[in-house]
C-alpha positions in Angstrom: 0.0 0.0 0.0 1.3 3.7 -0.7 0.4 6.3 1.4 -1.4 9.4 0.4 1.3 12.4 0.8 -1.3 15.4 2.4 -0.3 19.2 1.5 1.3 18.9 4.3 3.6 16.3 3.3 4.5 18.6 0.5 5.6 21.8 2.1 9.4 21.9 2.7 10.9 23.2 5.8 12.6 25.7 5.5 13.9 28.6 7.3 14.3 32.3 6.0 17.5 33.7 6.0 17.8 37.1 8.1 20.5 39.2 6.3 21.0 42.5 4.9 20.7 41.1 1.3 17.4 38.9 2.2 15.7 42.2 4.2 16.6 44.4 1.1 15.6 42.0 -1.5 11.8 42.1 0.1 12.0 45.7 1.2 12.7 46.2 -2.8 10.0 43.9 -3.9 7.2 45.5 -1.4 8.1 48.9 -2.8 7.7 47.8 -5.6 4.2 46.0 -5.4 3.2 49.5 -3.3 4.1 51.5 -6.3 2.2 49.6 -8.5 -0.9 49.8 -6.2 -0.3 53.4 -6.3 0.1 53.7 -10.1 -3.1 51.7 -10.4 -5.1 54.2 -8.0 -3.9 57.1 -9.7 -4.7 55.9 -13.4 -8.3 55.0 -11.6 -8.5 58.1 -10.3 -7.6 60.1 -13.3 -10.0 58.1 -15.3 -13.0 58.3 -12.9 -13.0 61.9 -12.2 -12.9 63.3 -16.1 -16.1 61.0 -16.3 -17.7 61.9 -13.3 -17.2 65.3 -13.9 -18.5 65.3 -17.9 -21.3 63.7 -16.6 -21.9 66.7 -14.2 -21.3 69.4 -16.8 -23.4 66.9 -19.7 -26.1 67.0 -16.5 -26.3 71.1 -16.1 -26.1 71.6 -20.2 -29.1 69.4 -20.5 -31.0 71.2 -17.5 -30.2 74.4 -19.2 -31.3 73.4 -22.2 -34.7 72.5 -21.1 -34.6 75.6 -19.1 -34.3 77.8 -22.3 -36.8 75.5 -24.1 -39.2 76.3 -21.6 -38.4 80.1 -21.2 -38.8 80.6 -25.1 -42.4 79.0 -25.1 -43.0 81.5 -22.3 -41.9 84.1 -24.4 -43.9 83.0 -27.7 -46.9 83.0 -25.4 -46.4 86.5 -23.7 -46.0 87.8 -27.8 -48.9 86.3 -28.4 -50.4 87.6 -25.4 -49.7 90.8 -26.8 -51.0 90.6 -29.9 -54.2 89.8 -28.3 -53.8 92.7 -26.0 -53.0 95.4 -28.7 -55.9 94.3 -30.7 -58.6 94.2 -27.7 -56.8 97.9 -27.2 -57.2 98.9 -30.9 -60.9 97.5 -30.7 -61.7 99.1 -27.7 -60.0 102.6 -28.6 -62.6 102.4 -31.9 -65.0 101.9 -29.4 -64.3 104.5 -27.7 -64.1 107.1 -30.8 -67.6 105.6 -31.8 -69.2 106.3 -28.4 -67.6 110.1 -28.6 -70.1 110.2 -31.9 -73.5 111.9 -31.1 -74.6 110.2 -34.5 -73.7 106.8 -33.1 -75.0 107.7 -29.7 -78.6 108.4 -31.3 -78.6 105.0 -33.3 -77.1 102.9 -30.4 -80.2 104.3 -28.7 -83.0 103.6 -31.2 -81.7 100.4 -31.9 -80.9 99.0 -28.2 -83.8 101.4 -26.0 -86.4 101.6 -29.1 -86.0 105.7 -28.3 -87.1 108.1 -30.8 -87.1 111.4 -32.1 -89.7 113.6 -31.5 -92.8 112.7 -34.4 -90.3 109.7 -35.4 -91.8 106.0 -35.6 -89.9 102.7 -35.2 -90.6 99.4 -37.0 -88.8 96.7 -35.9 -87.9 94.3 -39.2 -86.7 90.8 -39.3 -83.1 91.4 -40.2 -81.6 88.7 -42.6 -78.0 89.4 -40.6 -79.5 88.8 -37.7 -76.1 87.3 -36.5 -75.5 91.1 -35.7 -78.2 91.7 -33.5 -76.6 88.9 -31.1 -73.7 90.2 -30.7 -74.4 93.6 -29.9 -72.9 95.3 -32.7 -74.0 97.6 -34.1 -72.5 98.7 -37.9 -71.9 101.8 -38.8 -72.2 104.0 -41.4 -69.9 102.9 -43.4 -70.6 99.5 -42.8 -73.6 100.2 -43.7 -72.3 102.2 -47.1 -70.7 99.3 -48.0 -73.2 97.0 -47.8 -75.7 99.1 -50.2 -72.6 99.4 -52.7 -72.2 95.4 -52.0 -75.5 94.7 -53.1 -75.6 96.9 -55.9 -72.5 95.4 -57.3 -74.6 91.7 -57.4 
């Protein structure tokens, strides 16, 4: 029968030398298994931080794109805003001028109170606009030119 040799059959005996040469043989070769742990931290370190930080400045650029996106939508909506506003202003300034007329005043009046001038009778007529009569509005007289010449033309 042959015996089985453990592990521990296998390891020598031996016994380390303690000399100068043996102490600066290992001192050399754990300086220089330190210096390649540093190496290797520093080329991870130098490669980790340009990515972390181009991912923080790709990060702001893309908050400060949407940021702009949404401040020019702000802005197309306050011009358009305005537009509204300057016509409600122009609309209301013609307003305005019309209700300064005493001629306008007097028709505004027959048509809205049924008022009349003194020996003056109203008829109220089916009007075929009568879209107008909804709305309030009243035409004037040159709307009112322009719709003779209109059918006149036909």
């Amino acid at each position: 029968m042959t015996k089985r040799r453990s592990s521990n059959d296998r390891q020598q005996n031996y016994t380390k030398l303690d000399n100068d040469y043996v102490r600066n043989t290992d001192k050399a070769i754990n300086r220089k298994i330190e210096g390649r742990k540093r190496k290797m931290r520093r080329i991870a370190f130098f490669a980790i931080v340009p990515v972390v930080i181009i991912a923080v400045l790709g990060n702001i650029l893309l908050n400060q794109n949407e940021t702009l996106a949404a401040k020019e939508q702000e802005k197309v909506e306050a011009k358009e805003h305005l537009a509204d506003l300057k016509e409600e202003r122009e609309s209301l300034n013609l307003r305005i001028k019309q209700l300064e007329d005493p001629e306008y005043i007097a028709k505004l009046l027959r048509k809205e109170y049924f008022l009349s001038k003194e020996g003056e009778i109203n008829f109220i007529l089916p009007d075929e606009k009568g879209e107008k009569e909804k709305k309030g509005d009243i035409p004037d007289k040159k709307d009112a030119v322009s719709e003779k010449k209109g059918k006149k033309d036909d």
